[in-house]
N, C-alpha and C positions, 0 to 999 in steps of 0.2 A: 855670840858674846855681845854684851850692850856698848850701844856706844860710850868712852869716858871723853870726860873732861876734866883737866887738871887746872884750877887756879889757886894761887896763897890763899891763906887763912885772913889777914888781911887784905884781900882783895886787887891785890896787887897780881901782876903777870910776870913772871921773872922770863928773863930773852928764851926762848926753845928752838932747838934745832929744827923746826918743824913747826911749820902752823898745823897741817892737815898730814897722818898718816894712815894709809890704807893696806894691810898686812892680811895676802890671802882671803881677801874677800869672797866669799859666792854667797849667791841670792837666788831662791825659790820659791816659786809657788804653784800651789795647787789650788788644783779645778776642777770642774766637771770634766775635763780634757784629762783631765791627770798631774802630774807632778811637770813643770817645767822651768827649767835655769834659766836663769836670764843673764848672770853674772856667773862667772867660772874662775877663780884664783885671779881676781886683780890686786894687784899691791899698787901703790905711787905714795909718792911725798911730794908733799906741797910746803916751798920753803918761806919763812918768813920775809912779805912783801913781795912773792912772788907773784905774776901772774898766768894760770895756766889754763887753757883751752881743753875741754873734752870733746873730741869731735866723732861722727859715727853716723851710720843709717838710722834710718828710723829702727824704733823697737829693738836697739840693739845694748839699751840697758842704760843708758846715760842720765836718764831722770830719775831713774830707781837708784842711782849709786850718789847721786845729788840729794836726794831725800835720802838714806843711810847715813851721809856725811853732817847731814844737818841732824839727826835722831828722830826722823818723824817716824822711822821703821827700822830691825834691827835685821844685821846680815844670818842669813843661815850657817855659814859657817868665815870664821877671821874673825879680824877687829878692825875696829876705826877706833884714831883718838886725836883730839881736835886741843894742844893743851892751853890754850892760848883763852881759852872758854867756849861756850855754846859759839855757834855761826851763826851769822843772819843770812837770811832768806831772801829772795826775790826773782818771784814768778815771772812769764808769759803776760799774762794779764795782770794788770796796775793792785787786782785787790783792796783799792782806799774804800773808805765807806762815803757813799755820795750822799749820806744825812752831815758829814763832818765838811770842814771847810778844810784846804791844805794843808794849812797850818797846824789842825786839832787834829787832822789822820797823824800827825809827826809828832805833836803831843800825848799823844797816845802812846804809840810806844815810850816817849820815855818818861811816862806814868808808871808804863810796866817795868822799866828800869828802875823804878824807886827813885826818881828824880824830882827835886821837892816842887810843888805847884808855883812858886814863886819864880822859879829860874827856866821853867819850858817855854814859854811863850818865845824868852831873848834863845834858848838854842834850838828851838825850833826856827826861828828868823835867819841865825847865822846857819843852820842847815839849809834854808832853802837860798842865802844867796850863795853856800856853796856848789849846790847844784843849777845858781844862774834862774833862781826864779825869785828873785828878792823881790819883796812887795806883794806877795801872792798869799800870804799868812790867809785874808780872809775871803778868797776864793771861794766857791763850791764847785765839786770835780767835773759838773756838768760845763763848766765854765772855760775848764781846761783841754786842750788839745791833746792827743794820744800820746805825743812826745814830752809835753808839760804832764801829764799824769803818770808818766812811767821818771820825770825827775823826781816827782814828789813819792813817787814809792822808792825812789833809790834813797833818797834823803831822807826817808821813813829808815832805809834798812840802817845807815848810817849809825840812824838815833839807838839804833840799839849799842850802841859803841863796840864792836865785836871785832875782833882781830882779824878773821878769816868771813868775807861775804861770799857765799854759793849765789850765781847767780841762771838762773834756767831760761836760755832763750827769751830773753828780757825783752827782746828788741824786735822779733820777728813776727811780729803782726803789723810792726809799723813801714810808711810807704819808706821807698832807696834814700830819697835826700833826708829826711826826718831821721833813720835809723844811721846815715851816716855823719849827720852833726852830734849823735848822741855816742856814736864812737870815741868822737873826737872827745867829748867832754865825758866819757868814763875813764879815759887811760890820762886826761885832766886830772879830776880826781882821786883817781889811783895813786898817783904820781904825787899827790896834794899830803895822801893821810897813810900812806906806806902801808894799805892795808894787804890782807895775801886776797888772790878772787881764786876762787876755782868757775868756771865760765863755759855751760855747756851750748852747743849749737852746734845744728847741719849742717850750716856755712861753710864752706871750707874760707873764702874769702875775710869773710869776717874772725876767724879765727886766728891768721896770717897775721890780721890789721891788727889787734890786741893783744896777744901772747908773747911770753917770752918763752913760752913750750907750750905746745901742740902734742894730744895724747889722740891718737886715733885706735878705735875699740872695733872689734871686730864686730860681723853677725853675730845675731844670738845663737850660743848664748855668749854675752860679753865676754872681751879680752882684750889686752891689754897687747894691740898687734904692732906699733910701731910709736916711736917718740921723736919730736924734732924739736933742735933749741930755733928760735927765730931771733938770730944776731942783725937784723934788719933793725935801726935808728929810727927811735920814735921824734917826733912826730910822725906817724905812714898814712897811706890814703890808699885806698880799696882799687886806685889804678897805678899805683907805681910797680914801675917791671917788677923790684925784686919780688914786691908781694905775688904779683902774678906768678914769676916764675916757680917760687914756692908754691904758689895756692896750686897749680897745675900738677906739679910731683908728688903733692899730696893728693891729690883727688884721683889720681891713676891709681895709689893705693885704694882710698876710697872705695871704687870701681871692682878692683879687685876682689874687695870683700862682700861686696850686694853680688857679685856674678857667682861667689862660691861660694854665699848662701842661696843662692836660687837653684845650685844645684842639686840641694840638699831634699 
């Protein structure tokens, strides 16, 4: 079933029980290898301003249910419906275009938004001093640092004004201190525009630090093995006990799931 999206006829988003719902999901493909699951009956909701962590082993289906939740690909069997409108997106890698300056990669999308050319420049500006790079409109990406180019793609995703941002291991190519100042200033932001994130990575640490729940998915093919609220008070830092002691209960599950996929 394809993905929906519900908004008014006037353009308007009325409140929804639900930014993101996942009802029976499985996902397949086929190969030279033959037919293989990746995803097996996942349901979750994602509630409005929520933020949620998907955490898992490698290859255990987390960026195939990221891309389904965004409609880049459609589930083999269930639904997804996002009513809030389409998601934004945002990769691993920055994806700007290094012919455009900061500013005009964020212009761009909200070109695509139908935003009139008169008014981008000033919200393209007030986007990137909300991502703390004010002044940086007429940049080139070559100019910018790994953790300055992964603001200006957050603040790219922004411009798309979207209720619910999917965000896919945003952070994990960058070094420990860079990717934990950008912690700090996504749950910043988070916290700024009441947006819902859905938030995938192998972290288990880094999942702790930004969620208010923690989904941990099984081996392939995915599943939906275990959920935690994380009642731990934000502001958090990647070394405070509670986080640790969390991150640790979590990661023994973890463990548990790559040890009985390896049995397989």
């Amino acid at each position: 079933m394809a993905t929906t999206f519900a908004k008014a006829a006037d353009g308007t988003v009325a409140e929804q029980p639900h930014a993101a719902r996942i009802e029976h999901v499985s996902k397949s493909f086929t190969g030279p290898a033959g037919t293989q699951l990746v995803l097996d009956d996942v349901s979750l909701d994602v509630a409005p301003g929520e933020f949620v962590t998907i955490l898992g082993a490698s290859g255990c289906g987390k960026s195939t249910l990221l891309n389904l939740v965004a409609g880049l690909d459609l589930p083999t069997q269930g639904a997804i419906a996002t009513p809030g409108g389409r998601p934004a997106l945002m990769f691993q890698e920055h994806a700007l275009f290094p012919w455009l300056t900061a500013g005009k990669n964020i212009e761009l999308a909200l070109r695509l938004r139908g935003v009139a050319r008169a008014e981008r420049k000033q919200e393209a500006e007030r986007l990137l001093d909300l991502v703390r790079l004010g002044g940086s409109h007429g940049k080139r990406v070559h100019e910018l640092s790994g953790g300055m180019r992964q603001r200006v793609a957050l603040a790219r995703a922004l411009a798309q004004d979207s209720q619910l941002l999917l965000m896919d291991e945003p952070f994990a190519a960058l070094d420990a201190i860079t990717r934990d100042v950008l912690h700090g200033e996504l749950t910043r932001v988070w916290e700024e525009t009441n947006l819902s994130v859905l938030f995938v990575t192998h972290n288990v640490r880094e999942a702790v630090r930004l969620a208010q729940r923690v989904v941990l998915l099984s081996s392939r093919p995915g599943r939906v093995a275990k959920e935690w609220t994380v009642d731990i008070p934000q502001p958090r830092r990647i070394e405070d006990s509670d986080v640790a002691e969390l991150s640790l209960e979590i990661t023994e599950h973890l463990r548990g799931e790559i040890r009985r996929h390896g049995q397989h």
